[in-house]
Each structure stands twice: as structure tokens, then as C-alpha cells.
C-alpha positions as CSV (number, residue, x, y, z in Angstrom):
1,X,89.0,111.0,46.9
2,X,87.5,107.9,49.1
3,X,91.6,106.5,48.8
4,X,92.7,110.3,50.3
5,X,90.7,110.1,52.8
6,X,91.3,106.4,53.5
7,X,94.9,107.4,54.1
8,X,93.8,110.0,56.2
9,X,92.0,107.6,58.6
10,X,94.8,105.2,59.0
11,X,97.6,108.3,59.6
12,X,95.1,109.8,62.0
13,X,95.0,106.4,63.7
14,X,98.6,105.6,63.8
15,X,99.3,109.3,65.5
16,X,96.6,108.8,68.0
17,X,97.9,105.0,69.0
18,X,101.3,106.4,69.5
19,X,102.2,105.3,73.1
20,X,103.0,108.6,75.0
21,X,105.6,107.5,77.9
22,X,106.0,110.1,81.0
23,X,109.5,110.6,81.7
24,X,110.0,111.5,85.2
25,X,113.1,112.6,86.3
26,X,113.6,111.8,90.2
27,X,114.6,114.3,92.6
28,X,115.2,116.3,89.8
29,X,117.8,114.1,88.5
30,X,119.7,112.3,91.1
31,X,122.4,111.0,89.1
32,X,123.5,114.3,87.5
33,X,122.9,117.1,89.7
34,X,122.3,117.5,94.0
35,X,119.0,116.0,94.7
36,X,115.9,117.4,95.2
37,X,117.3,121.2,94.7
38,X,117.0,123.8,91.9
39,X,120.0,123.1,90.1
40,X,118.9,119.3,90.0
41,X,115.2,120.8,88.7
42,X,117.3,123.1,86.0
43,X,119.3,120.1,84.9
44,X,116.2,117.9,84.0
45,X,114.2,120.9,82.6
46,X,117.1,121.5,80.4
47,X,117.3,117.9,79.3
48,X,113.4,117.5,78.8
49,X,111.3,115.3,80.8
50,X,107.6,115.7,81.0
51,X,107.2,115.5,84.6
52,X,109.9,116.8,88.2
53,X,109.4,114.1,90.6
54,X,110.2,115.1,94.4
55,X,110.0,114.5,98.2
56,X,108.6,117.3,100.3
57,X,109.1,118.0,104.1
58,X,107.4,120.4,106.4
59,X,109.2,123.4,108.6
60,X,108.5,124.0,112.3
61,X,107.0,127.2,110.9
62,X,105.2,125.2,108.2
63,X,107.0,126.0,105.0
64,X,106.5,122.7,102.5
65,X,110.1,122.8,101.6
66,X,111.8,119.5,99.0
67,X,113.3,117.3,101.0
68,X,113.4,113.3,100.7
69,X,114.6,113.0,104.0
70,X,112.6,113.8,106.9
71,X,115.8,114.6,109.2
72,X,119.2,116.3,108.0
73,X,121.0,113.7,105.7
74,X,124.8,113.2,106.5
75,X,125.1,111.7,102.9
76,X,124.3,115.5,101.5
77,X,124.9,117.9,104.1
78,X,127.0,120.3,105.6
79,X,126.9,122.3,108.3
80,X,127.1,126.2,108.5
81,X,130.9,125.2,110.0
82,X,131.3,123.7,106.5
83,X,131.9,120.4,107.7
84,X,130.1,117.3,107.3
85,X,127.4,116.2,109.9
86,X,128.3,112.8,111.6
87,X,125.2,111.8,112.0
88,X,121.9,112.3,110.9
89,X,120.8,116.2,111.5
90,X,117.7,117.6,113.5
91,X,114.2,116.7,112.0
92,X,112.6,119.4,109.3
93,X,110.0,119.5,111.5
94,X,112.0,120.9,114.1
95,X,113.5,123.5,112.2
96,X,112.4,126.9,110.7
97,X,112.9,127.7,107.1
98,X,115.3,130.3,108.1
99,X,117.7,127.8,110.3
100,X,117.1,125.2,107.3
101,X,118.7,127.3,105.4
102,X,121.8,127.5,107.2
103,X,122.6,124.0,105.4
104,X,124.8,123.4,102.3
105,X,123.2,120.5,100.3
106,X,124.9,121.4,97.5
107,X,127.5,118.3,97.1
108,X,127.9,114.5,98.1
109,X,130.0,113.3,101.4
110,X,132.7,111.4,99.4
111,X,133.6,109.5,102.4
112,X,130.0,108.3,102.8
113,X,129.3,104.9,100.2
114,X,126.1,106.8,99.1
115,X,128.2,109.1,96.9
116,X,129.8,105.6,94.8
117,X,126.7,105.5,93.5
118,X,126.2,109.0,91.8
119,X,129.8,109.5,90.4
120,X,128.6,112.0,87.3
121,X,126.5,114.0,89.9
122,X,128.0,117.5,89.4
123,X,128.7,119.5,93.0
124,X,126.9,123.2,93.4
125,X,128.7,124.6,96.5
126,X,125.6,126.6,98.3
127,X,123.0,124.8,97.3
128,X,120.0,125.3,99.9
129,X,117.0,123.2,100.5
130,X,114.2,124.8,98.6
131,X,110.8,125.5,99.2
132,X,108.4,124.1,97.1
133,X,107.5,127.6,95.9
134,X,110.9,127.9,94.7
135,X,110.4,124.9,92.3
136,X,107.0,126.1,90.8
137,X,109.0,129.9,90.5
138,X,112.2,128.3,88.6
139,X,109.1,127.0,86.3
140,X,107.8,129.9,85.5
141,X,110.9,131.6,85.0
142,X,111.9,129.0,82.6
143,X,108.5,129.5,80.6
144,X,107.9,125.6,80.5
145,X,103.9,126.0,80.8
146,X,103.6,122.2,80.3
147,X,105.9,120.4,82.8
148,X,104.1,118.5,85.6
149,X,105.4,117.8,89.2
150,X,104.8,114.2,90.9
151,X,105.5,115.4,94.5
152,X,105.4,112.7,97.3
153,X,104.6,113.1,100.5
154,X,107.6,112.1,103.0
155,X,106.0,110.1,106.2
156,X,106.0,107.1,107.7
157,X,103.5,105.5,110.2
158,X,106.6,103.6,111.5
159,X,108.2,106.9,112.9
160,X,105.0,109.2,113.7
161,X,107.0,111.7,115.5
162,X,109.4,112.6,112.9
163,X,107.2,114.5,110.6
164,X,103.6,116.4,111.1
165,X,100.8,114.1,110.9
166,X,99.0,112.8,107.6
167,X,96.1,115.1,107.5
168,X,98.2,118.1,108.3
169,X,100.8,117.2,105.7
170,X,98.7,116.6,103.2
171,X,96.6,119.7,103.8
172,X,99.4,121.6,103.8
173,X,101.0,120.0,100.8
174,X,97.2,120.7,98.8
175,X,97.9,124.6,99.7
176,X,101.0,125.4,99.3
177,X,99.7,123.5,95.7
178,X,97.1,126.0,94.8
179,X,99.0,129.0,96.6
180,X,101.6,128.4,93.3
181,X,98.4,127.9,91.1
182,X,99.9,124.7,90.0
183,X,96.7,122.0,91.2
184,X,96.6,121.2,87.5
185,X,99.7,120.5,87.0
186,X,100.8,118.3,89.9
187,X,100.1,114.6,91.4
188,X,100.5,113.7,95.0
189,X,102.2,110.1,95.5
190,X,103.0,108.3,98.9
191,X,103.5,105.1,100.4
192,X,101.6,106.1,103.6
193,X,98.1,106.3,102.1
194,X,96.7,107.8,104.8
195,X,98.0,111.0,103.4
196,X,96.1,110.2,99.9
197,X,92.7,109.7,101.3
198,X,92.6,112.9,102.5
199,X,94.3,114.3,99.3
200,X,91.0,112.7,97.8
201,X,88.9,114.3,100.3
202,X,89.7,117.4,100.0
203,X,91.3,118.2,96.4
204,X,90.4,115.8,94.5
205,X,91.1,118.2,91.4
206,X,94.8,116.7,92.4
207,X,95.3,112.7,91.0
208,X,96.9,110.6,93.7
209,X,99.4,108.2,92.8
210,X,99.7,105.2,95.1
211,X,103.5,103.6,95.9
212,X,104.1,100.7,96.3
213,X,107.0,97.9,97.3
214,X,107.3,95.0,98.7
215,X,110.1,93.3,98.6
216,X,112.2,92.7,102.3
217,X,114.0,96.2,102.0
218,X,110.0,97.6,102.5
219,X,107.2,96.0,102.5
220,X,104.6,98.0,102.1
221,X,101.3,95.5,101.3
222,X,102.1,92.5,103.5
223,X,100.0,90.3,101.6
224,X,99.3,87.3,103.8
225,X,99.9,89.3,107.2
226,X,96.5,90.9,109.4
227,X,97.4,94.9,108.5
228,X,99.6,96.8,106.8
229,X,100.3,100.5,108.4
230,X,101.0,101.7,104.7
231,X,97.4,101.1,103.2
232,X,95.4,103.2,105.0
233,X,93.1,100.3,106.3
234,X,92.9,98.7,102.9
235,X,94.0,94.6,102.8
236,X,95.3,93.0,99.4
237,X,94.0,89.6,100.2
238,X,90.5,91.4,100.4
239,X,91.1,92.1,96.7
240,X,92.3,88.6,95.7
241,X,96.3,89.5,96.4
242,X,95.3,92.1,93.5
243,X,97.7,95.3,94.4
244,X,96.1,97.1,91.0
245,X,92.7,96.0,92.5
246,X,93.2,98.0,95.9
247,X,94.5,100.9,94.8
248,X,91.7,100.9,92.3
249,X,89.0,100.9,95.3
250,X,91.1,103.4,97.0
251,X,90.3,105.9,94.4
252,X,93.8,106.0,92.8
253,X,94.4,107.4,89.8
254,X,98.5,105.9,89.7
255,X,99.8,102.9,90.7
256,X,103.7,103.6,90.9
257,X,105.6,100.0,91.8
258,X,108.9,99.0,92.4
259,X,110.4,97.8,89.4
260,X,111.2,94.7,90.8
261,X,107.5,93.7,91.4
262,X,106.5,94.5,88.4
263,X,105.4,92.5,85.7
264,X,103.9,92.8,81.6
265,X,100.3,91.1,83.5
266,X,99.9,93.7,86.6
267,X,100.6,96.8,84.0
268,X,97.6,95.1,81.9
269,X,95.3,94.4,84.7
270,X,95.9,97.8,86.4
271,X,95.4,100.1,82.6
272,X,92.4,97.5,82.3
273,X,90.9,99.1,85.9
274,X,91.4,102.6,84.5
275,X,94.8,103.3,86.4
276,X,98.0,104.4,84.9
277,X,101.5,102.5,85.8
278,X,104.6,104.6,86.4
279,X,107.6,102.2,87.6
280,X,110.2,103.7,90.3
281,X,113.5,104.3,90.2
282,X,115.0,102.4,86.8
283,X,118.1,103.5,86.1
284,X,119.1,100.8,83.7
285,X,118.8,101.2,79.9
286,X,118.2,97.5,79.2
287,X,115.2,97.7,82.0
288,X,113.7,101.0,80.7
289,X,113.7,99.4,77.5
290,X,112.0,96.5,78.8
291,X,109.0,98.2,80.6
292,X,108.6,100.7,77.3
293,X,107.9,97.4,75.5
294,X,105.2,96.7,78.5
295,X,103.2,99.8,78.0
296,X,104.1,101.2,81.3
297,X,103.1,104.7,81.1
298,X,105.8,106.5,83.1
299,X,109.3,105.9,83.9
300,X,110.7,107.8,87.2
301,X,115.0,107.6,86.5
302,X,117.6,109.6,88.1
303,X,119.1,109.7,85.0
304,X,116.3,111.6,82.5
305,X,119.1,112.0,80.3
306,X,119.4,108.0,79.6
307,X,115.0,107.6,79.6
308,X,115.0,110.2,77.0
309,X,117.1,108.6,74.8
310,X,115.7,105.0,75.6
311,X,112.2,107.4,74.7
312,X,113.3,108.8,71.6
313,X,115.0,105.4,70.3
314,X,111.4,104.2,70.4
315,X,109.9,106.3,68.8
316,X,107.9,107.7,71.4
317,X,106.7,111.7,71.6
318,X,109.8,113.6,73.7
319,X,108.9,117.0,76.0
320,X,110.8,120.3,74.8
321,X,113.6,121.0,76.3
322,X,113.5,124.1,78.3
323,X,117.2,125.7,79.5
324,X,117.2,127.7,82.9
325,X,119.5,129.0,85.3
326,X,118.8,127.9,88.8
């Protein structure tokens, strides 16, 4: 009897020590499907990832619709002509749902470069910019009761004018949340921290997850430099150059780097303060591989197809897949 239940103990330990990995897919999944739209939500639902990440954007008429860019994107969009905008289109802000909706999003511009680097992304003529209500519906429909949604905010304090405010945004971001009854289920991230203070503030029943970068494409600490617009106030040299450290007294609950900054001490240090580590955008096999050896625990890919296979190849616990027409 005392060897049964010795064996019991150490099973029971080696289930509850296996590393659980969150396998995000990124704008639903980027590489396979249009971004950011219900076919591309369909697609990663159907392949089985544990949590939808997205952009959002606000309407003239304040509908939080899924948007990564604040402003009509060439790259993606057509016009109701059919053709291709030559430039980038009005802001979201500017528009109401209903003109928004006048836009085909639904396929790449080949004879833009961004489309070289999504060649399996699969067209769906008539694809419209959803509303985030839309996302949490196709959800429901699909019966996936378990599936979270990462959900950034899309603003910059470089270009104030180009998208509402941070405490609007965020506020409106928090209800059009509970309006789908899905506060549970969802995380707020952004680089403009601003807009996570006041998701702290005011729902903290919502975890915020704290992006960061800073390599020269976007530097969003600038360690060594006065102030950052990014950080809400908050300077890294006040916390030693410790990124894990300010986010920490921030009240975060995610730090989500850049791949490129990362490394196996700053995912130790920032699970040592409490905080979970889910690396954007890795694309790569050999590098999700890599940061699964780390102990990261999320991935954000735009291929959830590849992450789930680097997942499942490690033995880690995979999400159902759940099929659903968009």
C-alpha cells in the first residue's frame, strides 16, 4: 500500500510540474488567413490555440472594432471601387462602423512587399473589419468556452491625434469587454501604458499585459535617456535597467517582449517577481523551440499551426481544437 501510494505522489507531481505553454495565435493567424478578421479567428480556433491575440481600434461612433492599424492600411485594403487604396486610408477614428464597412480586407496587395511575407495566407474576398463583438459571437457559436483573447490596445503618444485618447480607449475597450461578458476571459496589452493604468484602475478583474521593445525599429524603454512616452511616467534606470522590475511596480500581471530582447535570465527574474513572460511575434520553429526550453509561458506566432506542433513535440498540454465557420 505505502509503494501505491508512493507512486501516486510522484505521478501527481510530474502532472502538476508539467509546463503549460500559451499558444497565442496573432491577429488571428497572420500567416494563414487575413489578419485580424473572422476567418483569421476561425482558422486558429480550428487549429487550437489557447488564446486570439488582436489589435482593436475605435469608430467615430465608438464601436471597438479589430484593427492593428489605426488608419486604412494600403497593404490589406480595398476600396468599395474594388481597387486598391494608394495610400494610407482615413483614420478609424474618423469613420463610422457603417462607412468602415464599405472596405474589403479580405486579401493582400500583391504589388505591395508586405504580402512576400505571408505567401500561404489564404484570400477571403469580402472580408470586413469586425467588431470586437463579432469575435466574442464567432466564440460562442463555435462552443469553445475556454479560449482567451489578448486584445491590445492600438495608440501611440507619438501620434495623439490619430486615435481617441488613453483613458477613453481603454474605458471603452473595458465595456465593450463586459458588454460580451468575456472580462474573465480576456487580457489587455499595450505599449502605451497609459492605457494599462487605467485598465488597472478601473477593471482590475482584467490582467494587463505590458509590451515591450527596444531595439532601433521602437524603442519603447529608453534606458539611459530622461523619459520615455511609452511608460506611463515609469523610468527603467529607477529600477536598476530592470524592465521585469518596472512592469512589476506598475501592477502588471504580463510582461510580453520582443523576442530579440529576450533572454533565459529576464524570463527567470520576471516569473521570480510573480509575472508571466509571453514573447512576440516568433515565427521561427528553431526559436519557438528555444524559448519553450526557457520556460517562457506564452508564445504569440502568426503561424499557431507551427507553435502547436513545436508544443505538442514537447510534450506540452495542447487546447482542443474547435472547427467554425466564420
Amino acid at each position: 500500500m505505502r509503494l501505491i501510494v508512493g507512486l501516486l505522489l510522484v505521478i501527481s507531481t510530474m502532472v502538476n510540474s508539467v509546463h503549460s505553454l500559451d499558444l497565442q495565435g496573432h491577429r488571428g493567424a497572420r500567416g494563414l488567413a487575413p489578419e485580424n478578421t473572422l476567418p483569421a479567428f476561425a482558422r486558429a480556433l480550428g487549429i487550437g490555440v489557447t488564446t486570439l491575440e488582436m489589435d482593436c481600434a475605435i469608430t467615430r461612433d465608438g464601436v471597438v472594432v479589430v484593427s492593428h492599424d489605426p488608419a486604412l492600411n494600403p497593404d490589406i485594403t480595398r476600396g468599395p471601387d474594388g481597387k486598391w487604396l494608394g495610400k494610407a486610408g482615413p483614420a478609424i477614428r474618423i469613420l463610422t462602423y457603417t462607412a468602415l464597412q464599405r472596405f474589403d480586407v479580405g486579401r493582400l496587395n500583391p504589388s505591395n512587399d508586405y504580402a512576400k511575407r505571408w505567401p500561404e495566407q489564404q484570400p477571403v474576398d469580402g472580408t470586413r473589419i469586425p467588431r470586437l463583438s463579432d469575435v466574442f459571437a464567432l466564440v460562442k457559436k463555435s462552443g469553445n468556452e475556454t479560449v482567451r483573447f489578448n486584445i491590445e490596445t492600438k495608440i501611440s503618444p507619438l501620434e495623439p491625434n490619430q486615435t481617441a485618447g488613453p483613458e477613453e480607449f481603454a474605458r471603452k475597450l473595458v465595456a465593450a469587454i463586459r458588454a460580451g461578458g468575456m472580462e474573465k476571459r480576456a487580457t489587455i496589452q499595450s505599449f502605451d501604458w497609459r492605457t494599462l493604468q487605467v485598465v488597472q484602475d478601473e477593471a482590475p478583474e482584467i490582467p494587463t499585459v505590458y509590451l515591450t521593445v527596444e531595439k532601433g525599429f521602437m524603442d519603447s524603454i529608453q534606458a539611459g535617456r530622461p523619459f520615455s512616452p511609452w511608460t506611463a511616467g515609469l523610468k527603467v534606470d529607477q529600477f536598476g535597467g530592470s524592465v521585469p522590475r518596472m512592469i512589476k511596480a506598475a501592477g502588471g500581471a504580463v510582461w510580453s517582449p520582443y523576442q530579440g530582447d529576450l533572454t533565459r535570465e529576464a524570463v527567470k527574474e520576471a516569473q521570480a517577481l510573480g509575472l508571466k513572460v509571453v514573447v512576440w511575434t516568433v515565427n521561427d520553429p528553431a526559436d519557438m523551440k528555444r524559448l519553450v526550453e526557457w520556460g517562457v509561458d506564452g508564445i504569440i506566432s502568426d503561424r499557431p499551426d507551427w507553435l502547436r506542433a513545436v508544443a505538442e513535440g514537447a510534450g506540452l498540454p495542447l487546447p482542443v481544437p474547435t472547427r467554425v465557420s466564420p
